[in-house]
C-alpha positions, 0 to 999 in steps of 0.5 A, spaced: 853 879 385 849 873 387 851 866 384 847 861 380 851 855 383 849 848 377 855 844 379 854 837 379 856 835 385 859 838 390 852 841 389 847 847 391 845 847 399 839 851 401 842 857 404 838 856 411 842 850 412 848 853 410 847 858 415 845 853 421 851 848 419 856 854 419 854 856 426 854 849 429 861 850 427 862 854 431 858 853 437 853 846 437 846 848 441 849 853 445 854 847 448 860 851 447 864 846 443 864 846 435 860 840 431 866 838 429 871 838 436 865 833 439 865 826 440 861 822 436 860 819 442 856 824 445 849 824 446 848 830 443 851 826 436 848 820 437 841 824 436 843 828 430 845 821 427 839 817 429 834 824 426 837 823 420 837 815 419 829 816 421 828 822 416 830 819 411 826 812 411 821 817 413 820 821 408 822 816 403 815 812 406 819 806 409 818 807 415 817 799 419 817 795 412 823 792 415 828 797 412 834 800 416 838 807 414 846 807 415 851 814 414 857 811 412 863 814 409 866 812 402 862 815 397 858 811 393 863 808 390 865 804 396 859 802 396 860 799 388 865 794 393 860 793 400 854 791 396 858 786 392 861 784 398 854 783 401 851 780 396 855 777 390 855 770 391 855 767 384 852 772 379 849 779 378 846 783 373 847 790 372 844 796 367 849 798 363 848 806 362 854 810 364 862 811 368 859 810 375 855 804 372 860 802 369 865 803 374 860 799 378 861 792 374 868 793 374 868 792 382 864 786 383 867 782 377 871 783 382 867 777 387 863 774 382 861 773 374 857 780 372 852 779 367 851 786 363 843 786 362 843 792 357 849 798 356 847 804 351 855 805 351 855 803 344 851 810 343 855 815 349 850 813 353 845 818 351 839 814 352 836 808 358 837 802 354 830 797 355 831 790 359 829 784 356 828 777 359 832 779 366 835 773 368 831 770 375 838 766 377 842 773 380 843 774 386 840 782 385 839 786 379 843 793 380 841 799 376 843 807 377 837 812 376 840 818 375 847 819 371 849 826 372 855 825 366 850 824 360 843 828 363 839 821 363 834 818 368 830 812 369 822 813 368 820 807 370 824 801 373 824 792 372 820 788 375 824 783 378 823 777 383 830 777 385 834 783 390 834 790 386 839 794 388 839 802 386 845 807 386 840 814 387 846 818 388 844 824 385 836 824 384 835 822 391 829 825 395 828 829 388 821 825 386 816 821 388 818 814 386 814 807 390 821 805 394 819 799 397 820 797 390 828 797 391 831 792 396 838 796 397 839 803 395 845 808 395 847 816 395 853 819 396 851 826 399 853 831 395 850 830 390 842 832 393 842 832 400 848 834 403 856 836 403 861 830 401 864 825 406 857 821 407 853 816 403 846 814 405 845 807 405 838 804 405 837 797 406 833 792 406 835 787 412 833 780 410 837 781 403 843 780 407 847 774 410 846 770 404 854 770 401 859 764 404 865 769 404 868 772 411 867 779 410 871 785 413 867 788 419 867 795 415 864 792 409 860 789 412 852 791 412 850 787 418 855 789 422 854 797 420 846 796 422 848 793 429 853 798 430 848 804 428 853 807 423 857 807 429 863 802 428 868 807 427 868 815 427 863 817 423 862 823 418 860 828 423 859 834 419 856 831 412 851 827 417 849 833 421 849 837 414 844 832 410 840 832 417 839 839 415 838 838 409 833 833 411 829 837 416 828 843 410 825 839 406 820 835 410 819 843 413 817 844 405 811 839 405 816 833 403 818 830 396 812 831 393 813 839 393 820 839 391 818 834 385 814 839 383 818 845 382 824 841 380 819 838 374 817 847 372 825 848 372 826 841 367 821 844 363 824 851 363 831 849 361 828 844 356 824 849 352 829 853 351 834 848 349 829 845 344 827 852 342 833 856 341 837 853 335 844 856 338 843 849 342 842 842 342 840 837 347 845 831 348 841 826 352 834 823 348 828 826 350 825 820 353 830 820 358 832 826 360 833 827 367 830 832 371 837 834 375 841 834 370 841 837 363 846 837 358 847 840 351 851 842 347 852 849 343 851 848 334 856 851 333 863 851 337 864 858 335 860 861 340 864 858 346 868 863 348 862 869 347 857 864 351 862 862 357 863 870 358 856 871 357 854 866 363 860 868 368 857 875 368 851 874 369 854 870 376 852 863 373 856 858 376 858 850 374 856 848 367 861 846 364 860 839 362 864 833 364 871 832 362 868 826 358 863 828 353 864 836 354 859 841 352 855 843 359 851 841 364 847 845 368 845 841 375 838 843 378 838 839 385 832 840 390 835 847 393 836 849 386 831 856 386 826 857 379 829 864 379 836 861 378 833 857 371 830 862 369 838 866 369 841 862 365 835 861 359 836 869 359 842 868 358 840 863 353 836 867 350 840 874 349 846 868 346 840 866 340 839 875 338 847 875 338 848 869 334 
């Protein structure tokens, strides 16, 4: 039976590019050595690396506007701690709106005072709080487009004259935003674009060596820009995988395609949840977000026919997150139509049951 995969991460991959990163596995462009028994050294890595680090500023169209693109290793919460590092000298400003946000200002309390510009923690962080009067003495604005736990989203973002720093960990590549507009962006890959072990940092270079503090060489951007991703071993096969991933994507006909087939899924699964009284969304409707959508049943009493229901129809990763509960279905680029359209079936035959 075909599977449905809604996880929130480790995600869905196009299968074209699960079937290439499975060969190259197993023999890299006919070398007669695996991906992942090559130097990382070889020119044959170094070309895979330098492909990725250009498709991605090319399809995010920050091509020559004095951007570099980094593969580094960590997750995105290494990079709560490097951009700190890099960029914290005497005060930041973060947008408080869900654990990884919150996980964020809790590492750079760590080099410096946080001031919390807006928080919707009071409310579960079900909503995206507005901004006020963001204050111009920061050393950058920090905010997360997307937060997979709570289903919400930014639709628009501040305006600022100081460094806006984004975590797009988990609505990268998935629409058309100006993102020219971002000085630092950050993804760990597993959530939209490739398999864990790998973020992508895109980065404006003059943001960078304003701090006194001595940084540590790893921590350090300007080092990893010098070294292009290479002062130490990087993640060869999350890198490969994501450049895959990249490949696909620019082959669709780039963001604008895959916008647009993520918004006919959203509104599939949006519809549904609205329309069937079995079930309630949990996030506002105004900041929904386009990936991940989270509800709840009305009543708890239907769990265990609804779980049963979803499984045997080869649904897979909807469970919500252990913090807030319910479900979450997870609709990433590679996500198919079809497979929203499963799970609102199942939806539906739930409501005739109830």
């Amino acid at each position: 039976m075909k599977k449905h995969n809604f996880s929130a991460g480790p995600c869905i991959l196009p299968q074209e590019v699960l079937l290439k990163a499975s060969e190259a596995v197993q023999d890299f462009n006919g070398s007669g050595l695996s991906l992942i028994e090559m130097s990382h050294r070889s020119k044959e890595f170094v070309e895979v690396i330098e492909n990725a680090r250009a498709l991605a500023l090319e399809i995010l169209d920050l091509e020559d506007k004095g951007y570099k693109a980094l593969f580094l290793t960590g997750g995105a919460s290494m990079e709560f701690i490097r951009v700190a590092y890099n960029l914290l000298e005497t005060k930041a400003g973060y947008l408080n709106t869900g654990t990884w946000s919150n996980n964020a200002i809790k590492e750079a309390k760590l080099f410096g005072e946080v001031v919390e510009v807006a928080s919707s923690k009071e409310e579960g962080f079900n909503h995206i709080p507005k901004m006020f009067g963001v204050p111009n003495d920061l050393d950058y604005l920090h905010i997360t487009s997307n937060n997979t736990i709570y289903g919400t989203q930014m639709k628009t973002f501040p305006k600022v004259n100081i460094p806006l720093v984004c975590d797009m960990s988990s609505d990268i590549f998935s629409r058309q935003l100006d993102f020219s507009q971002f000085d630092l962006i950050y993804a760990g890959a597993q959530k939209n674009m490739g398999p864990s072990g790998t973020q992508l940092v895109i980065i404006k270079e003059d943001i960078l060596g304003k701090v006194t503090r001595k940084i540590p060489s790893i921590l350090d951007y300007q080092i990893q820009i010098a070294k292009e991703s290479m002062f130490n071993t990087p993640a060869v096969f999350p890198v490969y995988t994501t450049m895959l991933n990249l490949e696909w994507l620019k082959g669709l006909g780039g963001i604008s395609v895959i916008e647009e087939l993520n918004n006919k899924k959203a509104q599939l699964l949006y519809s549904e949840i609205d329309l069937n009284p079995v079930f309630k969304g949990y996030a506002k409707e105004e900041d929904r977000s386009t990936m991940n959508a989270t509800f709840t049943l009305t009543d708890e009493k239907l769990k265990d026919t609804f779980d049963a229901m979803w499984k045997e129809a080869g649904v897979s990763g909807i469970n919500g997150h252990r913090s807030i509960g319910g479900y979450r279905a997870s609709m990433y680029n590679a996500m198919s139509l079809e497979s929203v359209g499963v799970l609102v079936d199942v939806m539906s035959e739930m409501e005739r049951k109830a």
